[in-house]
C-alpha positions in Angstrom: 0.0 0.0 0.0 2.5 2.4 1.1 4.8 1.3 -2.6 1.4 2.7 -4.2 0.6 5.4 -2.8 4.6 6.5 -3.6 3.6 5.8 -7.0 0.6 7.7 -6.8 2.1 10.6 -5.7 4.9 10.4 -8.3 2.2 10.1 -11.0 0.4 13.4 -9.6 3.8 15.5 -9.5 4.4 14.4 -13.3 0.6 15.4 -14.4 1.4 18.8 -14.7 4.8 18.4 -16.3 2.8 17.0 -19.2 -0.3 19.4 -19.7 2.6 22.5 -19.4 4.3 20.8 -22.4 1.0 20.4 -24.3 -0.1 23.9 -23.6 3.4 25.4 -25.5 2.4 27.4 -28.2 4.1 28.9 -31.3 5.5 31.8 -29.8 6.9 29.8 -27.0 8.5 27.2 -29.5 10.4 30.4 -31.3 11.4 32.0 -27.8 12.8 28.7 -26.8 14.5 28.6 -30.1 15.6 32.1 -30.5 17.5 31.4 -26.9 18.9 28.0 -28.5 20.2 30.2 -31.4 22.0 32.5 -29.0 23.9 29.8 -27.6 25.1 28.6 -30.8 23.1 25.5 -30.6 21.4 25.4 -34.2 20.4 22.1 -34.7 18.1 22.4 -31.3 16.7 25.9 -32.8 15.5 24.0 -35.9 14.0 21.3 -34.3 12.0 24.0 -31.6 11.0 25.8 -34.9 9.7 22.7 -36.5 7.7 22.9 -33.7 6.5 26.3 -33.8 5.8 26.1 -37.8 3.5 22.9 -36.8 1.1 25.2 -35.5 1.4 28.2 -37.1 3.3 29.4 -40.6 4.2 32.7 -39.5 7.0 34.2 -41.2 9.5 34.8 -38.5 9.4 31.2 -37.6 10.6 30.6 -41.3 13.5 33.2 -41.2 14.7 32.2 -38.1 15.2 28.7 -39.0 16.4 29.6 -42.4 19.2 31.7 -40.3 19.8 28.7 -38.5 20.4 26.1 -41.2 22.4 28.9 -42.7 24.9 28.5 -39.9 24.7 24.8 -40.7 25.4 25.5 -44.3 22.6 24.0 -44.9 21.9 26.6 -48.3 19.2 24.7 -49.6 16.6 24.3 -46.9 17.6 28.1 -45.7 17.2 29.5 -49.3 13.2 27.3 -49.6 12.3 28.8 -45.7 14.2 32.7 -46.7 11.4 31.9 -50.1 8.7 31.3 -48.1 9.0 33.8 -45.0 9.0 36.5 -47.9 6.2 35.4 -49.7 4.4 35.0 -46.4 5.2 39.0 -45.9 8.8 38.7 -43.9 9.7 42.6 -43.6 12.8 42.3 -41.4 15.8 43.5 -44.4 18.8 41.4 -43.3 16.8 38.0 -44.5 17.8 39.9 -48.0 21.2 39.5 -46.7 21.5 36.2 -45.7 19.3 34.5 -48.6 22.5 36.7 -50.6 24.9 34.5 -48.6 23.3 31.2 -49.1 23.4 32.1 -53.0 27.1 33.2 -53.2 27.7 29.8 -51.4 25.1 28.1 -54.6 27.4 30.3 -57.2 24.1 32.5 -57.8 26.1 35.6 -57.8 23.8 37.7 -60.1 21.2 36.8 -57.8 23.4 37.4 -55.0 23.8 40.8 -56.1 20.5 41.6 -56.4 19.4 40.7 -52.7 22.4 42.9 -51.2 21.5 45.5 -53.2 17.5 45.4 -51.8 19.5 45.1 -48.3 21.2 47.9 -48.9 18.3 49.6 -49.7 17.2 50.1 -45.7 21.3 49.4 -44.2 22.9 51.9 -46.2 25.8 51.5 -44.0 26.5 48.2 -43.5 29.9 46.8 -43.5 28.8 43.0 -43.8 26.6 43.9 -47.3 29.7 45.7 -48.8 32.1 42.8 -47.5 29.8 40.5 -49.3 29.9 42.5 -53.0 33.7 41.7 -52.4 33.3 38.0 -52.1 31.2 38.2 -55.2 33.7 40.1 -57.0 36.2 37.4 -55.5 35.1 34.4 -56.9 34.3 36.1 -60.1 37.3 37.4 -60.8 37.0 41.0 -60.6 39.9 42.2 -58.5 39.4 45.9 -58.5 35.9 45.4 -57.7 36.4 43.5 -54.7 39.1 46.2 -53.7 36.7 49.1 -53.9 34.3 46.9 -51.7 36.7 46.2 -49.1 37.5 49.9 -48.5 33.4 50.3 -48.3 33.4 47.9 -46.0 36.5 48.3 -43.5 35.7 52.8 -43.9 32.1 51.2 -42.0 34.0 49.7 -39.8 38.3 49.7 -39.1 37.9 46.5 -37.0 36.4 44.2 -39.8 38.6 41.4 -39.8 37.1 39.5 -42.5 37.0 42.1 -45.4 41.5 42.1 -44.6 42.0 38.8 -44.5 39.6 38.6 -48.0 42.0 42.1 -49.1 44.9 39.8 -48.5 43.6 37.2 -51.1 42.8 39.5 -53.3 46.6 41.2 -53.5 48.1 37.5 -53.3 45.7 36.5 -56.4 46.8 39.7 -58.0 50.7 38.7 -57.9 51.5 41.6 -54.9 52.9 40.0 -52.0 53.7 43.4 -50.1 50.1 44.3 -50.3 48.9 41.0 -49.6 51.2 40.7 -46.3 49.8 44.0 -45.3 46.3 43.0 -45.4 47.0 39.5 -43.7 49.1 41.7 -40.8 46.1 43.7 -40.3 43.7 41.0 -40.2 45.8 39.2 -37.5 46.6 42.3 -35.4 42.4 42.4 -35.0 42.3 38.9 -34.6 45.3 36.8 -33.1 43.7 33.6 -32.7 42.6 33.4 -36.3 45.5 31.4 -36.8 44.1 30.3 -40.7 45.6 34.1 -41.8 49.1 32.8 -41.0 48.3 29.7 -42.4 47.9 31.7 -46.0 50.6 33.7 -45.3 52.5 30.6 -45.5 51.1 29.9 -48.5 51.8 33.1 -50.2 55.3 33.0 -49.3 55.6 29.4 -50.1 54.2 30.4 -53.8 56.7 33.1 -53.7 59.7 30.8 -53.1 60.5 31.4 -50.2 60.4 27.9 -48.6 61.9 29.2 -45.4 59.7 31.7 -44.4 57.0 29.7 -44.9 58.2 26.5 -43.3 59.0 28.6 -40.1 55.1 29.7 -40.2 53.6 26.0 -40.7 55.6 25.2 -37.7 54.7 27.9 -35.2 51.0 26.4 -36.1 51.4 23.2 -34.9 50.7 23.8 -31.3 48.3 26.4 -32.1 44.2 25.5 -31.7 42.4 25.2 -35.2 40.6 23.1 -37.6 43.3 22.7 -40.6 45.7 20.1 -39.1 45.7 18.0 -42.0 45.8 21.1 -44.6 48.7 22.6 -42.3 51.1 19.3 -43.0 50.5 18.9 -46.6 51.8 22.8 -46.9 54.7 21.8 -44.5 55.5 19.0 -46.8 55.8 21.4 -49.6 58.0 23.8 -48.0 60.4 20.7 -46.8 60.6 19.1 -50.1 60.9 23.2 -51.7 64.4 22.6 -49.2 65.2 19.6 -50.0 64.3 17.8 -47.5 62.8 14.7 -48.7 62.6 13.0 -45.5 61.0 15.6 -43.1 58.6 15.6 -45.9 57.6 12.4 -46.5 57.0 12.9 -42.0 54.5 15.4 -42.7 52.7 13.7 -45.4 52.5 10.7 -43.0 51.3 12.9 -40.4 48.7 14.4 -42.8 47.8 11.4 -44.0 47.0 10.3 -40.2 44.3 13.6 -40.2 43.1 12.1 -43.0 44.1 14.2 -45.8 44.1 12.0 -49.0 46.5 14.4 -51.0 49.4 13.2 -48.0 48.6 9.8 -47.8 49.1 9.3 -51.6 52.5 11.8 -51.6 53.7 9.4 -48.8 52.5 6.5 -51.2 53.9 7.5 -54.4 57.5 9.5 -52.8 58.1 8.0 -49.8 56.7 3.7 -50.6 56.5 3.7 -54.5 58.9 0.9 -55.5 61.5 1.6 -58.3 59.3 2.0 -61.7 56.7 2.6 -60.6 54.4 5.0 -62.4 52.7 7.2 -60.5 52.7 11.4 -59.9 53.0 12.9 -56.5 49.7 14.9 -55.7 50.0 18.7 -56.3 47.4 20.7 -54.5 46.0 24.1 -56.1 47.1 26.8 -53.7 44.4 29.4 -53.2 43.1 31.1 -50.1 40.8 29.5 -47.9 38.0 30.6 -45.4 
């Protein structure tokens, strides 16, 4: 008797647990997500506004979760929800913006264009819109372009990291190292733990034959914290075999290898396995800026 009524009573303090979480409503599904998206958690946002858009197909609930599979890179489903939130009547501007972003990531860059431009229309002074007419003119080629953007951008705002560091691939893709340095010195004065700008400046310098330089830069890296271990041996490979080093590179491309970059395990194949005769090229990896 006394075991039941224990379970009773446990039964009774869970009733209203239940009927709380049947009485949420839209607007408490997008408040729970919004604070989800504030803490960077993206994937719980989506499935709270999953939630919300079951009941009710209001367009903030669309934008919201087209921001957050945006920071997913998730361009397709944000670019159908950005669609629909403005045909449902969305009026707040930056979803122009960030549907813009989502395309330049799809290679729509007219399109792209087109929605930073509307943007523009109420933001006048945005940095971010101007920064993004760059990487347009980036990955289409247009150097100077990209250059007057940049000094729209950073003339907004001194601080902007981002449009440097994208002014430093723009000199390097240009051919002028000085200029390029500059940029990437600026970018990591704002920024020191942005470690990938040193990582490029590596690059540049291992592009402009100076092996040395560049191997000393790879190596300060190894101990920092970042995401490109595997990217950052296959460059120190480079630089080793650009000295002559044939051993200390065929290391790296093991090491790289081990992060599971497939250009260093087939370099350690082919250089540092192949048996006499056999036929086979080392891997050669374009060398062009990364974000």
């Amino acid at each position: 008797m006394k075991h039941l009524l224990h379970l009773l009573s446990a039964l009774l303090l869970t009733l209203p647990l239940f009927s709380a979480a049947q009485e949420l409503s839209a607007e408490d599904f997008y408040a729970s997500a919004e604070r989800l998206f504030a803490q960077n958690s993206y994937n719980g946002a989506i499935g709270h506004l999953d939630l919300a858009i079951d009941h009710d197909k209001n367009s903030k609930y669309f934008k919201l979760r087209g921001d957050a599979y945006l920071k997913t890179q998730k361009f397709g489903q944000a670019l159908a929800d950005y669609n629909f939130a403005l045909r449902k009547g969305e009026e707040d501007h930056e979803i122009y913006l960030n549907r813009a972003i989502c395309k330049i990531n799809t290679e729509e860059f007219d399109e792209a264009i087109l929605d930073i431009y509307k943007f523009l229309e109420t933001e006048a002074e945005s940095a971010r819109a101007f920064y993004y007419l760059a990487v347009v003119d980036y990955f289409t080629f247009n150097h100077k372009g990209a250059i007057d953007y940049i000094e729209n951008a950073t003339g907004i705002d001194a601080d902007y990291m981002e449009a440097y560091y994208l002014l430093g691939a723009v000199y390097g893709e240009m051919g002028k190292m000085d200029k390029a340095l500059e940029a990437y010195e600026i970018a990591y004065e704002i920024n020191p733990e942005y470690h990938r700008v040193m990582l490029n400046v590596g690059v540049l310098k291992l592009e402009n034959s100076d092996a040395e330089g560049s191997l000393d830069i790879f190596e300060n890296l190894i101990n920092e914290s970042h995401d490109f271990g595997a990217e950052l041996y296959y460059y120190i490979a480079e630089a080793k075999l650009a000295l002559h080093d044939k051993d200390g590179a065929c290391e790296a491309w093991n090491e790289g290898g081990a992060f599971g970059d497939a250009d260093c395990a087939m370099n350690y194949k082919v250089m540092c396995l192949g048996s006499k005769g056999e036929k086979s090229e080392k891997k050669q990896r374009l060398t062009k800026v990364t974000f």
